[in-house]
One Martini backbone bead per residue (centre of mass of N, CA, C, O) as a GRO file, in nm:
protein
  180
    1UNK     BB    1  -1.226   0.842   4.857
    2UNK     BB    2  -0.914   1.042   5.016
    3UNK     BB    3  -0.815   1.391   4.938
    4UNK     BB    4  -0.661   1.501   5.233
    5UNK     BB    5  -0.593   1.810   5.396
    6UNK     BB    6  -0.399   2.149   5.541
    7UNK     BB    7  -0.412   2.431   5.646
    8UNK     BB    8  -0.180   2.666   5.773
    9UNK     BB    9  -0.135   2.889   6.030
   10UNK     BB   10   0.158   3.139   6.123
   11UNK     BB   11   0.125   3.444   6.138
   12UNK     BB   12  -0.085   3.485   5.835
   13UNK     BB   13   0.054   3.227   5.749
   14UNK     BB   14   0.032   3.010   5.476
   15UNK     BB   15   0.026   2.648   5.478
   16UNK     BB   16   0.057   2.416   5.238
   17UNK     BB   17   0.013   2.080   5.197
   18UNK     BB   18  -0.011   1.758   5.159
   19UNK     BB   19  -0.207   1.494   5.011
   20UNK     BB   20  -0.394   1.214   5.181
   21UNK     BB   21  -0.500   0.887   5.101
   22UNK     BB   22  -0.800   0.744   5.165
   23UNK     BB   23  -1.083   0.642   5.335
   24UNK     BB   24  -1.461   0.535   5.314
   25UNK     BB   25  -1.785   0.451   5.505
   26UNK     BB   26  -2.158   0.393   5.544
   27UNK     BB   27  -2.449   0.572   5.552
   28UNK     BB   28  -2.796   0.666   5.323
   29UNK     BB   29  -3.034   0.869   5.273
   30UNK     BB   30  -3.354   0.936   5.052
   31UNK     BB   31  -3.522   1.267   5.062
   32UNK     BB   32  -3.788   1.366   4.946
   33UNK     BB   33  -3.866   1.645   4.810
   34UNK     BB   34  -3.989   1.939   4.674
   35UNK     BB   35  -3.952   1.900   4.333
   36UNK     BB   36  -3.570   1.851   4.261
   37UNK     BB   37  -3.537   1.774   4.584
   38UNK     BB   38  -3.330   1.663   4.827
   39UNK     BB   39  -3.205   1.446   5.103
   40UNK     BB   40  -2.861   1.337   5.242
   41UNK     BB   41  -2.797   1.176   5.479
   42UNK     BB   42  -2.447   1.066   5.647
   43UNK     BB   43  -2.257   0.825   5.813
   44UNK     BB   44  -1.916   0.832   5.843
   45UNK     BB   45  -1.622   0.674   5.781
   46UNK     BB   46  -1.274   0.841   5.820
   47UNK     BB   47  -0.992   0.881   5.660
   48UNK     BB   48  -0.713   1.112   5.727
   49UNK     BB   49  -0.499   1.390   5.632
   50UNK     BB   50  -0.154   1.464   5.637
   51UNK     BB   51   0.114   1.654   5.488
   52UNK     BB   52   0.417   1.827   5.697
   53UNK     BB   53   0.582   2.039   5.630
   54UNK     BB   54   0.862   2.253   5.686
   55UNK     BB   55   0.859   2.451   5.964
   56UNK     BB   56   0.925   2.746   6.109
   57UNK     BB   57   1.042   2.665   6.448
   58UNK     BB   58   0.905   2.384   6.459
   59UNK     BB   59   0.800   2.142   6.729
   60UNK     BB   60   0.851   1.954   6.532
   61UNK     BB   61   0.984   2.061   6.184
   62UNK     BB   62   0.974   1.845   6.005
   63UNK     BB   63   0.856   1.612   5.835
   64UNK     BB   64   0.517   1.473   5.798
   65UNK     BB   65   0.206   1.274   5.936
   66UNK     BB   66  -0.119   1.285   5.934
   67UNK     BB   67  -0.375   1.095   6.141
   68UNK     BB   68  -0.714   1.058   6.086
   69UNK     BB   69  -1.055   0.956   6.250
   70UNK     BB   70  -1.398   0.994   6.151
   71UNK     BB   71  -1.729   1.109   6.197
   72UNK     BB   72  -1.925   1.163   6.004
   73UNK     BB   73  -2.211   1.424   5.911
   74UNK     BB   74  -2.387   1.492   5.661
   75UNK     BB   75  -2.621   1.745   5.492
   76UNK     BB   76  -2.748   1.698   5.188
   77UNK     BB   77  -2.846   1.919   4.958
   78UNK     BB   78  -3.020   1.835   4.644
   79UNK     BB   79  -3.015   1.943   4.274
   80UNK     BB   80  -3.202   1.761   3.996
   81UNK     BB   81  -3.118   1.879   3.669
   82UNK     BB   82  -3.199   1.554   3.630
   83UNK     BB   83  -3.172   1.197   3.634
   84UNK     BB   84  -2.825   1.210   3.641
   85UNK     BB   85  -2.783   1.545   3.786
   86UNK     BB   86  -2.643   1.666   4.097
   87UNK     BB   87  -2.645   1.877   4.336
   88UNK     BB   88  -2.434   1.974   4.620
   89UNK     BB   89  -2.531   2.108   4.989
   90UNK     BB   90  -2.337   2.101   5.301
   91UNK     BB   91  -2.291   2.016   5.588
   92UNK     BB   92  -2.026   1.896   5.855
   93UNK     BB   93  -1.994   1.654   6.089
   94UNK     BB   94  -1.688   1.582   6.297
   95UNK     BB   95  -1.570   1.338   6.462
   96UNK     BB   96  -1.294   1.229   6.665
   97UNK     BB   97  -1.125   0.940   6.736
   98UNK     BB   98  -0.820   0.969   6.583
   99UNK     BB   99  -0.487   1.086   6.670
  100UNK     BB  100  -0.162   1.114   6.457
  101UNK     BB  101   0.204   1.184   6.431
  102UNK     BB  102   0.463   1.165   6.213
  103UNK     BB  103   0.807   1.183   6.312
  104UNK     BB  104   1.077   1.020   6.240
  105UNK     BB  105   0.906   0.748   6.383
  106UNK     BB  106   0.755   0.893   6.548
  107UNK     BB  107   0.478   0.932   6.777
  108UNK     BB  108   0.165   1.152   6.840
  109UNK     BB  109  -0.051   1.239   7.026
  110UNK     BB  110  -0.327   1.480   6.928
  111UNK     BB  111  -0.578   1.457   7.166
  112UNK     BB  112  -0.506   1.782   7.269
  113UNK     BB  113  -0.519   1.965   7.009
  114UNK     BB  114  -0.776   1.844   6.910
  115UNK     BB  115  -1.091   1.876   6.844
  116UNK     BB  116  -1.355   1.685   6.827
  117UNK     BB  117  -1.521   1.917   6.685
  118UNK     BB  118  -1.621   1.961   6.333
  119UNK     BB  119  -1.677   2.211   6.083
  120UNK     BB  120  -1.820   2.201   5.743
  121UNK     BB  121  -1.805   2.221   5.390
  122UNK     BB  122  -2.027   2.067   5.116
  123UNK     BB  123  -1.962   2.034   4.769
  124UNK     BB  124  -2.132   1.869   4.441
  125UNK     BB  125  -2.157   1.575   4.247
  126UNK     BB  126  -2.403   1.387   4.133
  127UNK     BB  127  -2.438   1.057   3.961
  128UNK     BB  128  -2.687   0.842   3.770
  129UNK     BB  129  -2.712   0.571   3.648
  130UNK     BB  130  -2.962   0.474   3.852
  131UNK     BB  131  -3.130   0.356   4.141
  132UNK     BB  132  -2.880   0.182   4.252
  133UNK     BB  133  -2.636   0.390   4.120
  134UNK     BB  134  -2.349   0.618   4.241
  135UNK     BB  135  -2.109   0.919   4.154
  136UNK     BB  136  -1.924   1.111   4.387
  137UNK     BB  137  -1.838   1.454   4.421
  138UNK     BB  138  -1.616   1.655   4.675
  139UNK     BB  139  -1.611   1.933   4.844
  140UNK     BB  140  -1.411   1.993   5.174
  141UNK     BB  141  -1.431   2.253   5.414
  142UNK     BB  142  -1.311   2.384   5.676
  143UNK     BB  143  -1.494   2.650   5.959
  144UNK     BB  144  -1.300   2.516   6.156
  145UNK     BB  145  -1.095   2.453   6.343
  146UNK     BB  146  -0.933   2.152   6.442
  147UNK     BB  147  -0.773   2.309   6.652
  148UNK     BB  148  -0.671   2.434   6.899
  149UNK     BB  149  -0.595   2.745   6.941
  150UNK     BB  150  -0.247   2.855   6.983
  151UNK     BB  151   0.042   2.874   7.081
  152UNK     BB  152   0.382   2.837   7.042
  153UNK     BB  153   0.655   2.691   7.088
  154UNK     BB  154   0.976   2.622   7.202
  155UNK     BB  155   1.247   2.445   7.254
  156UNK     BB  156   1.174   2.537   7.599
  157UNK     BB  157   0.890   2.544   7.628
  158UNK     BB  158   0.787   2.881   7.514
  159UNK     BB  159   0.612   3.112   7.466
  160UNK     BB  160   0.540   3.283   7.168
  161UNK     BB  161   0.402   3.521   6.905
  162UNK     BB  162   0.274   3.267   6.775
  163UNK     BB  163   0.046   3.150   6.611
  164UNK     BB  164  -0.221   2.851   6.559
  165UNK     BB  165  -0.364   2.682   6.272
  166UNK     BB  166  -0.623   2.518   6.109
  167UNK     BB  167  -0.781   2.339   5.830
  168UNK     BB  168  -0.949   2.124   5.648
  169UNK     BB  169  -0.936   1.939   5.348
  170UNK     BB  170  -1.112   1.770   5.049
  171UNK     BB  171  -1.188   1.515   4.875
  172UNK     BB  172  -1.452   1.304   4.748
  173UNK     BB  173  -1.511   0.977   4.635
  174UNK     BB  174  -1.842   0.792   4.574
  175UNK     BB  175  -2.013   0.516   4.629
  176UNK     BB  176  -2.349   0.440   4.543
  177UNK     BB  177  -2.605   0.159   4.724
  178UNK     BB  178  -2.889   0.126   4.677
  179UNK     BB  179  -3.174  -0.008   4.939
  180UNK     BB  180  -3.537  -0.081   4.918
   0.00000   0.00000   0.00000
């Protein structure tokens, strides 16, 4: 399950929004290193977006929703703490596969200004109940923006001196099936 929202940020100002519960699913090794330490690749699909609240002068100007469809890579390095709790740090790179907003019932396809991939990091704790069981807690943050940034319009199509950004971020709990 994914709890993930965006930060907006619109001349210095930032506007957090509500966050959208999706799901993920996909498939992971673990590779055992030297030590404590584990290393966790992941590939996985994930459903995302935010509640976009509403924003000043913006068009349309909201309430809406993204729906944002990616192809995560995580790359978690695990450090053991001991048979039952590890902690988890690493990178994710994501491919956009699919994105649309919807406003007042209108649907606009997304794939013009968001970026397709974007970098993220991402930190949280493993527990193992058995050899064959875990269950992931994450939290994830972009560290690039999601969208191409760039000037607002306004409502005659007409560039503004407002900048706009945006970075992904949410939580996400994962069941995990090891298969030996």
């Amino acid at each position: 399950m994914n709890a993930t929202g965006a930060s907006i940020t619109i001349n210095d100002t930032e506007f957090r929004n509500f966050n959208r519960v999706g799901g993920h699913g996909g498939i992971f090794a673990k590779i055992n290193l030297p030590g404590k330490f584990l290393f966790m690749p992941e590939i996985l699909f994930s459903n995302e977006g935010a509640g976009i609240p509403e924003l000043p002068d913006a068009i349309p100007p909201g309430p809406g929703e993204l729906h944002l469809n990616y192809v995560n890579l995580p790359m978690m390095l695990n450090y053991n703490l001991n048979r039952y709790l590890a902690i988890q740090l690493g990178p994710e790179l994501s491919y956009l596969i699919s994105g649309r907003s919807i406003f007042d019932e209108e649907r606009f396809d997304l794939g013009i200004i968001y970026r397709d991939w974007e970098l993220g990091l991402a930190g949280g704790l493993l527990f193992s109940f058995n050899d064959k069981l875990d269950l992931g807690f994450r939290y994830l943050q972009g560290i690039t923006s999601s969208i191409i940034p760039g000037f607002v319009t306004d409502a005659n199509g007409m560039l503004t001196d407002e900048r706009f950004t945006t970075y992904n971020r949410g939580f996400q709990f994962s069941f995990y099936y090891t298969i030996n």
